[in-house]
C-alpha positions as CSV (number, residue, x, y, z in Angstrom):
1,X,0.0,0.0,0.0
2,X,2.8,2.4,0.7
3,X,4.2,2.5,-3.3
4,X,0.8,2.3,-4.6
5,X,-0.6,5.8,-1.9
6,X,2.6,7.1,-3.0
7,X,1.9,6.8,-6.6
8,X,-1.8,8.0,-6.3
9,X,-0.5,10.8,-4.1
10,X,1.7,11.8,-6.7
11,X,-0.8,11.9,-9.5
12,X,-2.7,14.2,-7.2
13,X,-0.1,17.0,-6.9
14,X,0.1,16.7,-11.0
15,X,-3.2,18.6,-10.8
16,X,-1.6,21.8,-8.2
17,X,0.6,24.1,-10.0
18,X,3.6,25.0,-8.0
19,X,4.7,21.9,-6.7
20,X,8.0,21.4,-6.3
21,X,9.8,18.8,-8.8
22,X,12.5,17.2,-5.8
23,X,9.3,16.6,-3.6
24,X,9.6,13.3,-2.2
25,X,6.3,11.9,-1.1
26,X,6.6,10.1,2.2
27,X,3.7,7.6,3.5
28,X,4.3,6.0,7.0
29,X,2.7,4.3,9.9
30,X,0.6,6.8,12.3
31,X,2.3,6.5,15.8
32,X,-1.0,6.4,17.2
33,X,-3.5,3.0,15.5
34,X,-6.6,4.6,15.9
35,X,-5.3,7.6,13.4
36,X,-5.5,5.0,10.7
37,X,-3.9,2.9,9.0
38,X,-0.9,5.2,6.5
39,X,-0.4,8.6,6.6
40,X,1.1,11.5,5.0
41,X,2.9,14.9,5.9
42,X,2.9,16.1,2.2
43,X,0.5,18.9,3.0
44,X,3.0,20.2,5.8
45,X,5.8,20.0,3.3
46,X,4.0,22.1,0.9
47,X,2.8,24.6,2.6
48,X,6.3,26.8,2.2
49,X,6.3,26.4,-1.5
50,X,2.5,27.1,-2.2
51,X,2.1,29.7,0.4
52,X,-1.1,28.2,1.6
53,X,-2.5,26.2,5.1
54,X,-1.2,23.3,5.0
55,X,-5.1,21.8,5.5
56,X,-6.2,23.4,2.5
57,X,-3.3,21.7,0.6
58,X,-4.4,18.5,2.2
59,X,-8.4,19.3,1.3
60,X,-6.8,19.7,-2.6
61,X,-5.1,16.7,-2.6
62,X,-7.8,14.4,-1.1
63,X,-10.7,15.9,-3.3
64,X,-8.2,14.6,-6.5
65,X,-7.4,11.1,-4.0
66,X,-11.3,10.1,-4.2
67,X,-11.7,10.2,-7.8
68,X,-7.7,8.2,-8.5
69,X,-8.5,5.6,-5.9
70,X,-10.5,2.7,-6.3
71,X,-13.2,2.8,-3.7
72,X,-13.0,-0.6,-2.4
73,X,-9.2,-0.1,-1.6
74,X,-9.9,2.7,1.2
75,X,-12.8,3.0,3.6
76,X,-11.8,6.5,4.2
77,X,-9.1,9.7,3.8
78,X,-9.3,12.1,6.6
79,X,-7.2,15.6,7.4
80,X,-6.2,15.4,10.9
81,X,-4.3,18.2,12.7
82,X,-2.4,21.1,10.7
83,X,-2.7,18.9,8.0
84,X,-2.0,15.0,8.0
85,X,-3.7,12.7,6.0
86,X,-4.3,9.8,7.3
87,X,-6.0,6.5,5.2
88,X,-7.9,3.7,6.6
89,X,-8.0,0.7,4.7
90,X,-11.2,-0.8,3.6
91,X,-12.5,-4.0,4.9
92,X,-12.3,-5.7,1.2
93,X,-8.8,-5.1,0.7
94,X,-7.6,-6.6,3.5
95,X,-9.7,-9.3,3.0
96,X,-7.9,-9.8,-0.5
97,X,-4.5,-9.9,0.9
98,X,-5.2,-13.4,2.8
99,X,-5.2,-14.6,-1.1
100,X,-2.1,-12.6,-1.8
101,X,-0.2,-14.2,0.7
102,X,-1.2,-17.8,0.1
103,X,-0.2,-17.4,-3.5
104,X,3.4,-16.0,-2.9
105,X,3.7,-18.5,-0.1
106,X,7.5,-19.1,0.2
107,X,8.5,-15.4,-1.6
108,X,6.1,-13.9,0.5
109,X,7.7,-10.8,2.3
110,X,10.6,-10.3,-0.4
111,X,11.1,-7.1,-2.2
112,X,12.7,-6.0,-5.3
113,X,13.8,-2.5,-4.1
114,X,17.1,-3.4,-4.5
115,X,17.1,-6.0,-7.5
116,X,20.6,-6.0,-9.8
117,X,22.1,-4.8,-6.7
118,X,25.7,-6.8,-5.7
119,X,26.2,-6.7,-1.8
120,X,28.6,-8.1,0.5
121,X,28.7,-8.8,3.7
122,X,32.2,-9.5,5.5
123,X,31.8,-11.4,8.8
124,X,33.2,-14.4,11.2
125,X,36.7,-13.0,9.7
126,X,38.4,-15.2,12.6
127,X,41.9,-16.0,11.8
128,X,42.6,-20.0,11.7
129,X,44.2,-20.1,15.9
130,X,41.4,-22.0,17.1
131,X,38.0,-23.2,17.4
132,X,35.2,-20.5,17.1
133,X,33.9,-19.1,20.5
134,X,30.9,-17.5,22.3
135,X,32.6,-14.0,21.4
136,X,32.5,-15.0,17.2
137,X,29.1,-16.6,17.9
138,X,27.5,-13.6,17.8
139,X,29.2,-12.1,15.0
140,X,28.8,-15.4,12.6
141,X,24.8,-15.2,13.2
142,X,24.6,-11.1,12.9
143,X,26.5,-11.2,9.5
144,X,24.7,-14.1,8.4
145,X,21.3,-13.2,9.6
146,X,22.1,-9.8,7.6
147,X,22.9,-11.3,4.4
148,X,19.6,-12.8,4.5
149,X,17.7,-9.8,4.8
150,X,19.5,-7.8,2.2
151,X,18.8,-10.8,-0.2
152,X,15.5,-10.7,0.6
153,X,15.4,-7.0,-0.2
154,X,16.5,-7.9,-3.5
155,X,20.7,-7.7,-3.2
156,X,22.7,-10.7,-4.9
157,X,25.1,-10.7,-1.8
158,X,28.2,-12.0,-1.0
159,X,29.5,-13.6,2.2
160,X,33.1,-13.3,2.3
161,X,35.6,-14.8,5.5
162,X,38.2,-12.4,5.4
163,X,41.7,-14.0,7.1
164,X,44.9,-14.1,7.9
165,X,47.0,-16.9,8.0
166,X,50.6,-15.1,8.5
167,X,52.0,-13.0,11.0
168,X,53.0,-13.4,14.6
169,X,49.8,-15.0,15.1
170,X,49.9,-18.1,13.6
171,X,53.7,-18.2,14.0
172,X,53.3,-18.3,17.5
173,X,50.4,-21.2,16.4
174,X,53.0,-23.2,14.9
175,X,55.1,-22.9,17.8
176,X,52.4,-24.2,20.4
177,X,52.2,-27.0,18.0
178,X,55.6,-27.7,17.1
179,X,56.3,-27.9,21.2
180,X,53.2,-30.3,21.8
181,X,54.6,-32.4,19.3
182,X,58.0,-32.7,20.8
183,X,56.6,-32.9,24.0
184,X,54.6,-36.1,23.1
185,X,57.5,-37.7,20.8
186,X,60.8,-36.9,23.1
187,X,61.6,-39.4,25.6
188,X,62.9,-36.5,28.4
189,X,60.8,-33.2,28.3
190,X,62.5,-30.7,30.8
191,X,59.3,-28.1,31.8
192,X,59.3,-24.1,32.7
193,X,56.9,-22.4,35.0
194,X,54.7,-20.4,33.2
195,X,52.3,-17.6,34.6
196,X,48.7,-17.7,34.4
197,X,47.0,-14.2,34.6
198,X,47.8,-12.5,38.4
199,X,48.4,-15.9,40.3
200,X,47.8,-19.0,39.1
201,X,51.3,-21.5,37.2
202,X,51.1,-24.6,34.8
203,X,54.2,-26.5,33.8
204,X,54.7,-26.1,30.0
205,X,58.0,-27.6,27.9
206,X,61.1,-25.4,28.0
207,X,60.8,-24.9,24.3
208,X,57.0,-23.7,24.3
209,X,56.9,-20.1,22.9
210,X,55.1,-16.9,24.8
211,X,52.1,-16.4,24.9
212,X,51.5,-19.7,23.2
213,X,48.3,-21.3,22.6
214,X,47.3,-23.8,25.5
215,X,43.9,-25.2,24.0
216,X,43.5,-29.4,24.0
217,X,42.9,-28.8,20.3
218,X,47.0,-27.9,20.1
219,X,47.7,-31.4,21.3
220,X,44.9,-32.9,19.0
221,X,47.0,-31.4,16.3
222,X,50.3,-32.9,17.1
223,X,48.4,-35.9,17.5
224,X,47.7,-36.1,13.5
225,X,51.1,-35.0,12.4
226,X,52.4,-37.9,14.9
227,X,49.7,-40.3,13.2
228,X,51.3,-38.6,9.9
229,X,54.7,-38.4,10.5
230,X,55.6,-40.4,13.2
231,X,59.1,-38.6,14.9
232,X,60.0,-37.6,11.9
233,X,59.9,-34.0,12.6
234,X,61.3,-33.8,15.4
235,X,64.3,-31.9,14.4
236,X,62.4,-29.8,11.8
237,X,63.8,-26.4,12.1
238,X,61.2,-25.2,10.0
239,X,57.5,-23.8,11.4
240,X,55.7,-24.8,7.9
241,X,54.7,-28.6,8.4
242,X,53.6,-27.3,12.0
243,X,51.6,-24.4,11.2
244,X,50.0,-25.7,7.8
245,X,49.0,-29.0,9.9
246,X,47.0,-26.6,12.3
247,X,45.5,-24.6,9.9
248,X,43.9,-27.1,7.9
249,X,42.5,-29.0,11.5
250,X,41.2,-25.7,12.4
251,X,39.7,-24.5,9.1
252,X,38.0,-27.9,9.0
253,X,36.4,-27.0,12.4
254,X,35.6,-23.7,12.0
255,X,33.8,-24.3,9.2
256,X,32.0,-27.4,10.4
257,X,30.9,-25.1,13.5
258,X,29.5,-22.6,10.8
259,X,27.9,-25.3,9.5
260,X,25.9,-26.3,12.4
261,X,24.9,-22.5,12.4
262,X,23.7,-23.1,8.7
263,X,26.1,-20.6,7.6
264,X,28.2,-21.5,4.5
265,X,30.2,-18.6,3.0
266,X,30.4,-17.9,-0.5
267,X,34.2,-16.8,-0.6
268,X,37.4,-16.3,1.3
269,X,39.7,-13.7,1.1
270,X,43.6,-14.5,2.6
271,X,45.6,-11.6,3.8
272,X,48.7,-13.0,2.7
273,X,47.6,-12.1,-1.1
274,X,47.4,-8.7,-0.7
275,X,51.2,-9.1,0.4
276,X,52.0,-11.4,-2.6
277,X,50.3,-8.8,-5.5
278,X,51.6,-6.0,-4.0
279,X,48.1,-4.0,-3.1
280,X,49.3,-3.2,0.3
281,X,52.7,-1.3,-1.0
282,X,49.8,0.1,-4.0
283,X,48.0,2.0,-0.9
284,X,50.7,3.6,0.8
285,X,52.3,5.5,-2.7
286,X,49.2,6.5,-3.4
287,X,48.7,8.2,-0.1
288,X,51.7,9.3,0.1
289,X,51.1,10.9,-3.4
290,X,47.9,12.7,-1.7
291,X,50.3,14.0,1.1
292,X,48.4,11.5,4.0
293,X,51.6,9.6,5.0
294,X,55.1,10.4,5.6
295,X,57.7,8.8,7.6
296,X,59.1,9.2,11.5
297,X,61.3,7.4,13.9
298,X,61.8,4.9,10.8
299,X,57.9,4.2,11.0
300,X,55.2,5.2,8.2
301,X,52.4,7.1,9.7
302,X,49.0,8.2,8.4
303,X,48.0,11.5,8.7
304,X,45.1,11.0,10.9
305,X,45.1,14.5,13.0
306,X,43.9,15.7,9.7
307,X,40.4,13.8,10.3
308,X,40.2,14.9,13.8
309,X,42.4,12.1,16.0
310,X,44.4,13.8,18.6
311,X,47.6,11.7,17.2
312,X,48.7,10.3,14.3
313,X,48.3,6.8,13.4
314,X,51.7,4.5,12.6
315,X,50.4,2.2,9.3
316,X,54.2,0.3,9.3
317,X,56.1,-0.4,11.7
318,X,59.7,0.8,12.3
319,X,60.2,-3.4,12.4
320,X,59.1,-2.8,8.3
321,X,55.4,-4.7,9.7
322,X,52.2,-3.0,8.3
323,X,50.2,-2.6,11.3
324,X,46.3,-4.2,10.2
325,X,44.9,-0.6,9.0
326,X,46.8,-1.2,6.1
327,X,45.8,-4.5,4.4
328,X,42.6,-3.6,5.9
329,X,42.3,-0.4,3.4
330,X,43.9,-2.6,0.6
331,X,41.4,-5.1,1.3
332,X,37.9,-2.9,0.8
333,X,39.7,-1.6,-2.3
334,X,39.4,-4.9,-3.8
335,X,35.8,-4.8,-2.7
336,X,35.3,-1.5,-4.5
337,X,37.1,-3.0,-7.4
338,X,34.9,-5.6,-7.1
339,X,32.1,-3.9,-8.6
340,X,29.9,-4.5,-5.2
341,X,27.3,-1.5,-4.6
342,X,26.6,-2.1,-0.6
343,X,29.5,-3.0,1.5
344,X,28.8,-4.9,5.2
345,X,31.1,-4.8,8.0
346,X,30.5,-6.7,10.6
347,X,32.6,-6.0,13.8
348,X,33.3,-6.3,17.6
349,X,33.2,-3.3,20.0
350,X,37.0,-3.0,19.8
351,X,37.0,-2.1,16.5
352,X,35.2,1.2,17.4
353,X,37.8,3.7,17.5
354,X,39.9,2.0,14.1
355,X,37.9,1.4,11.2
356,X,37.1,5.4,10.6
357,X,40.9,5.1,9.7
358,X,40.2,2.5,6.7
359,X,36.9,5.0,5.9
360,X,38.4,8.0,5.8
361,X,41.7,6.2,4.0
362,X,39.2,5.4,1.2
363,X,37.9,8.3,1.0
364,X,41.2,10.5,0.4
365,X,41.9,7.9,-2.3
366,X,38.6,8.7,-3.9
367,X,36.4,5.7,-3.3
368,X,32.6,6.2,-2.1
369,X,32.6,6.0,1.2
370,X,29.0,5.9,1.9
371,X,28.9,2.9,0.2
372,X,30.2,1.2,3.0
373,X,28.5,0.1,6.0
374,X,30.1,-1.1,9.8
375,X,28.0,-2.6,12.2
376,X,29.3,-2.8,15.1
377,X,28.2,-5.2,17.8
378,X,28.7,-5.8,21.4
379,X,29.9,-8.4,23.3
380,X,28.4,-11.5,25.0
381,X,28.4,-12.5,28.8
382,X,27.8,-15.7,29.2
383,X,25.5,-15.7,32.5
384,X,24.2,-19.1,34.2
385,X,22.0,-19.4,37.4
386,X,22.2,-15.2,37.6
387,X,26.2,-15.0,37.3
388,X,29.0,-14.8,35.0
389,X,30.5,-17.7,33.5
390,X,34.5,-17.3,33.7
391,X,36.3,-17.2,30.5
392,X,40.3,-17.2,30.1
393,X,41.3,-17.7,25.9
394,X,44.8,-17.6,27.6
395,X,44.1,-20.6,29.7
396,X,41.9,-22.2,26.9
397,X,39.3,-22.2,29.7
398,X,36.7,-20.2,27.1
399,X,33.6,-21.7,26.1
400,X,33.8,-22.8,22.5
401,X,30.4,-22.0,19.9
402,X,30.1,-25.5,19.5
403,X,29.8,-26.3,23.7
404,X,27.2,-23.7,23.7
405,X,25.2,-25.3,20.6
406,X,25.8,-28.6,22.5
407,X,24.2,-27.5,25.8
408,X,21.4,-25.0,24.2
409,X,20.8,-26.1,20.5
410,X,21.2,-24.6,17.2
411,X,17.9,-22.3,16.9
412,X,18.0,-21.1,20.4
413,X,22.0,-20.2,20.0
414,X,21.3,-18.1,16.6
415,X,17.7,-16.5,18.7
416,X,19.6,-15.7,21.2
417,X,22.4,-13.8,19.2
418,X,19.7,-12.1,17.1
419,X,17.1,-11.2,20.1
420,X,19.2,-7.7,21.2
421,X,20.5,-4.5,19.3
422,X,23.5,-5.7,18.0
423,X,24.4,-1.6,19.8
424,X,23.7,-3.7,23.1
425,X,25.7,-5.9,25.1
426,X,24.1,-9.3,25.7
427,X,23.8,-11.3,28.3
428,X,23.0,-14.8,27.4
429,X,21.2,-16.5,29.6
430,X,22.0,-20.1,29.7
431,X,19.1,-20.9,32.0
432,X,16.4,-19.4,30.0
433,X,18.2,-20.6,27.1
434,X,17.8,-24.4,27.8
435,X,13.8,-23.9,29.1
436,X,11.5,-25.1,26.7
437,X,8.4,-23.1,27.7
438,X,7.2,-19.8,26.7
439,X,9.6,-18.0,28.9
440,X,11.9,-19.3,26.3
441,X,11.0,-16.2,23.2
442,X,12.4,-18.7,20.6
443,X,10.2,-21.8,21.5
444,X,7.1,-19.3,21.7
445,X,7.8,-18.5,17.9
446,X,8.3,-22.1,17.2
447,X,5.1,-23.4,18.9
448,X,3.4,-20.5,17.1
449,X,4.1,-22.3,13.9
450,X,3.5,-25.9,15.0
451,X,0.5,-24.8,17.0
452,X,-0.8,-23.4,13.2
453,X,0.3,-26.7,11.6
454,X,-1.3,-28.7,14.3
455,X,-5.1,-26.9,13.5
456,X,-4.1,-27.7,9.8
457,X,-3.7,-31.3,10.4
458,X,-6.6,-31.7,12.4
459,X,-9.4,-29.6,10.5
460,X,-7.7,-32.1,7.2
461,X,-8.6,-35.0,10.0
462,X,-12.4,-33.5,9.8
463,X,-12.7,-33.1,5.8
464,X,-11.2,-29.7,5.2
465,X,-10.7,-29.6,1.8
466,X,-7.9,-26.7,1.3
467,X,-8.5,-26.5,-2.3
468,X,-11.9,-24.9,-2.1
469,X,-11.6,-21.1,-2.6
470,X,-11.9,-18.9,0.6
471,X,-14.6,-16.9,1.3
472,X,-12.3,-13.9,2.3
473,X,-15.4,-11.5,2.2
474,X,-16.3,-14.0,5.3
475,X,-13.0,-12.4,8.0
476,X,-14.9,-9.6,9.4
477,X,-14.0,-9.9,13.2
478,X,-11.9,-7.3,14.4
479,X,-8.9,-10.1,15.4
480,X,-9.3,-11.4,11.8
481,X,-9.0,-7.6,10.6
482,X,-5.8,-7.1,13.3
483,X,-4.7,-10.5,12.4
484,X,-4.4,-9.4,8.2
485,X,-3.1,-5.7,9.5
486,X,-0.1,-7.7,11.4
487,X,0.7,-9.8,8.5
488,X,0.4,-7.1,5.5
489,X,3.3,-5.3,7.8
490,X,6.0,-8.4,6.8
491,X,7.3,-6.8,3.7
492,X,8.1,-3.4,5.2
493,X,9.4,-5.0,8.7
494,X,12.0,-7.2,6.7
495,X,13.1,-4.0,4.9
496,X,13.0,-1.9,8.0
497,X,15.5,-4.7,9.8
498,X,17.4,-4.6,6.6
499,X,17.7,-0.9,6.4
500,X,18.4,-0.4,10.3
501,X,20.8,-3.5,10.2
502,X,19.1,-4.5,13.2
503,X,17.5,-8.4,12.9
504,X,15.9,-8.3,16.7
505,X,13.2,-5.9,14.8
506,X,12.3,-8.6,12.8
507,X,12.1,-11.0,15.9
508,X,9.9,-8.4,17.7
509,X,7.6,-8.2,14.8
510,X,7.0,-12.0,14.6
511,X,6.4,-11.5,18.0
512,X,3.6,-9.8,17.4
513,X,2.1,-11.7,14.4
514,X,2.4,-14.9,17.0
515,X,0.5,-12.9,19.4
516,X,-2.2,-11.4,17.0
517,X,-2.6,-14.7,16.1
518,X,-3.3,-15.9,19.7
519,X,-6.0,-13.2,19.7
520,X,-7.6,-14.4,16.7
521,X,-7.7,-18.1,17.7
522,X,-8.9,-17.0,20.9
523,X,-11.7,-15.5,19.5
524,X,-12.5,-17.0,16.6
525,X,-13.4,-20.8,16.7
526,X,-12.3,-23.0,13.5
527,X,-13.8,-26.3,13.7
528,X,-17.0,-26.6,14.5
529,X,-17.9,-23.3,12.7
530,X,-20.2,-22.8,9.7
531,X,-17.9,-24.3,6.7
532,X,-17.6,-21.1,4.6
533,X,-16.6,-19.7,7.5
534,X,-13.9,-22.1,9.3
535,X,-12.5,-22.6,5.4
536,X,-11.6,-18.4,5.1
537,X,-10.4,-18.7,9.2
538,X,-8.2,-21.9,8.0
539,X,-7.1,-20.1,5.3
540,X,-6.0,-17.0,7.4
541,X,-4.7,-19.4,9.6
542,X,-2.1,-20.9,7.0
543,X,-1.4,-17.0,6.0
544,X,-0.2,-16.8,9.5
545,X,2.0,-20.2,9.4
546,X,3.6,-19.0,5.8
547,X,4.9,-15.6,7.7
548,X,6.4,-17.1,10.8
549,X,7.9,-19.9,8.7
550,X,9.2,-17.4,6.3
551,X,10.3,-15.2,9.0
552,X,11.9,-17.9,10.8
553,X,13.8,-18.6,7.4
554,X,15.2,-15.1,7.2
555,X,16.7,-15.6,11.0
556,X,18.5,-19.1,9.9
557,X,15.6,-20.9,12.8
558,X,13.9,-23.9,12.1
559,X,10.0,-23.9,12.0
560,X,9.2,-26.8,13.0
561,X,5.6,-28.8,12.5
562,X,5.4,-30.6,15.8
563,X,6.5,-30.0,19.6
């Protein structure tokens, strides 16, 4: 209803001189239910322009509304206020839209307003040191969850894993490994106390590196090259054997954890090769040919005061080491070069004060910024039986995606991620997490679906035939007519949790349609009515179980049939 007022709305203001040609027509939802269904400020906007009350603009637009609009699409246009004008839709088209919705079934809710659009949408982007936690839980169902609803908006998106499997990181990876794997091949393994955080020791090799990694998955590792190698490499002097070894194992598991989230990812995208084709070296001449970089203290250093930092910003070290701003720029340039139209960032909380660096890097280069978007997100606590749950990644102690999904399940892990402003921290309650009642807001959505299927199966049990056409004219009830309201919103709520980056709007909409549907049930019996009248209700019924189940899609949950 919102393109089609818009394009009657426009006709309208064909027949006033004066109006303005950059007017853009706006029709949204009243704050307030009882002022109708859409409105419109138009009237208010025009009054500057036309030197007139903005209620007699509105009484000039709605005398040319009533002859452009069919009748039996509106039951009324009213002027309220100054000057809003506000629609009410009639009875007979909403009564329609129960049709419209069983015949788009599985599209239903998806929009073309961005259709021939490329998108992409970075996320996970964990480097290959070990197996995915809580803390990248969050961030693997937010980036997903958003490429969903930008496809459904019409994108052809992209999910890229952005990585890096160099550096001191996985060096120090191959390390841990390499000392395991002595440690479990050498007869005599002389040990070194190490330090745990402010007071707690563990004995360790004498050859296992600093800050190493301390994880059972290390010794795992060591285990396969052992199974592999034997003691063969026991006097290897070089890392590669070691630190290949433990990125494929890891890989494997990442993406096996992903795929218990029902996230596959269409590409990834190594660091290492912006090193190897020379794009990182690329970005620093060509700032330095805009007169952003120059060199101190035998370190390369971006011009960042000139954007409003109090300091400037080193992008290579005085070690000859880009710091991660750098491939990070050189990185969305291949993005741009890409040919996408929407670029998604997906990042932690401590990214908050560094990635205006890579935006405004592009920028000086010449690249449309506003193209690209970051979302950031807050981190998770982990909270069982009202407290925190202790997590140490330096003593491997930290609870891994895959425990949680072992102790909660996969739907109520990616609800739980979705259910906040990703602007929010979240505390995930484990308790509430494993209840399967209605305290539980994932279950309620899911036995809001099967509850829907369950009437299906039953009225079929009594001779429903769902091939006999609907008597539509039949929903009068005022829960039938708040029921069809509720649903008719899916479109524009998928877009609004597309636009806003925010997929807990879409959860709190469903919400809604489950409890509308409540309403309705409650007061409007099925079986045991009048047949014309239970076959339009069943039918409104199954318009119902097609949103939540598309809905449900959208969010990566099942919908399940029975509970």
């Amino acid at each position: 209803m919102k393109p089609y007022l818009r394009e009657k709305i426009t006709q309208a203001l064909k027949e006033i001189e004066g109006i303005p040609e950059e007017l853009e027509v706006e029709v949204t939802e009243p704050a307030r239910p009882e002022h109708g269904d859409l409105a419109t400020n138009v009237a208010l906007q025009l009054a500057r322009p036309l030197k007139k009350s903005p209620r007699a603009i509105a009484e000039e637009i709605v005398a040319h509304l009533h002859i452009l609009i069919e009748p039996d699409v509106l039951a009324s246009i009213e002027i309220a206020g100054p000057g809003f004008i506000n629609f009410r839709f009639a009875p007979a088209f909403l009564q329609r839209q129960v049709k419209r919705i069983l015949e788009a079934g599985p599209a239903y809710g998806r929009t073309y307003d961005n259709e021939g659009r490329k998108a992409i949408v970075e996320y996970v982007s964990a480097n290959p040191t070990g197996p995915l936690t809580v803390g990248h839980g969050r961030n693997a169902v937010l980036g997903d969850t958003l490429a969903n609803l930008l496809e459904w908006t019409g994108y052809t998106v992209t999910r890229e894993y952005y990585y890096n499997d160099a550096g001191r990181q996985m060096r120090v990876l191959a390390e841990s490994v390499r000392a395991r794997y002595l440690e479990l091949v050498r007869d005599e393994v002389p040990h070194k106390t190490i330090k745990i955080g402010e007071q707690e020791e563990i004995e360790v090799p004498v050859w296992f590196p600093e800050d190493g990694y301390l994880g059972e998955y290390i010794y795992d590792i060591a285990r396969k090259l052992i199974a592999e190698y034997g003691d063969k490499l026991k006097d290897a002097e070089e890392l590669t054997p070691f630190k290949e070894a433990a990125e494929k194992v890891i890989f494997a598991d990442i993406e096996q954890t992903l795929r218990r989230l029902g996230i596959v990812m269409d590409s990834y995208f190594n660091e290492h090769t912006l090193y190897e084709n020379g794009k990182i070296w690329e970005v620093l001449d060509r700032l330095r040919e805009k007169g952003y970089v120059y060199d101190r203290d035998g370190a390369v250093w971006f011009r960042t005061t000139e954007f409003g930092k109090e300091q400037d910003t080193v992008l290579v070290k005085s070690t000859g080491e880009p710091t991660y701003r750098l491939p990070d720029i050189a990185y969305h340039i291949t993005k741009f070069e890409r040919g996408f139209d929407h670029i998604v960032d997906v990042f932690g909380a401590d990214h908050i004060a560094t990635y205006p660096d890579v935006l405004n890097a592009l920028r000086v280069l010449g690249y449309d910024v506003a193209r690209v978007e970051v979302v950031i997100y807050q981190f998770v606590t982990l909270v069982r039986s009202g407290q925190p749950v202790k997590m140490s990644t330096r003593k491997a102690t930290y609870v891994t995606l895959d425990q949680l999904m072992d102790e909660v399940g996969e739907d109520v892990t990616r609800f739980f991620f979705l259910m906040r402003s990703p602007n929010t921290h979240l505390e995930f309650d484990l308790d509430q997490a494993r209840e399967a009642s209605e305290k539980n807001p994932v279950f309620y959505l899911q036995y809001a679906h099967a509850r829907i299927c369950s009437i299906v199966r039953k009225a079929k049990e009594v001779g429903f035939a769902f091939e006999d056409e609907p008597q539509v004219e039949l929903l009068t009830h005022p829960a039938e007519m708040a029921l069809i309201r509720e649903l008719l919103e899916f479109p524009e709520a998928i877009r609004r949790a597309a636009q806003s980056k925010e997929p807990h709007r879409l959860i709190n909409y469903l919400q809604d349609v489950a409890r509308a549907f409540t309403r309705f049930y409650d007061a409007c019996r099925i079986i045991g009515e009048e047949r014309a009248l239970a076959t339009a209700r069943m039918h409104l019924a199954r318009a119902t179980q097609i949103v939540l189940r598309n809905g449900l899609t959208i969010l990566g949950i099942s919908a399940p049939e029975r509970m």
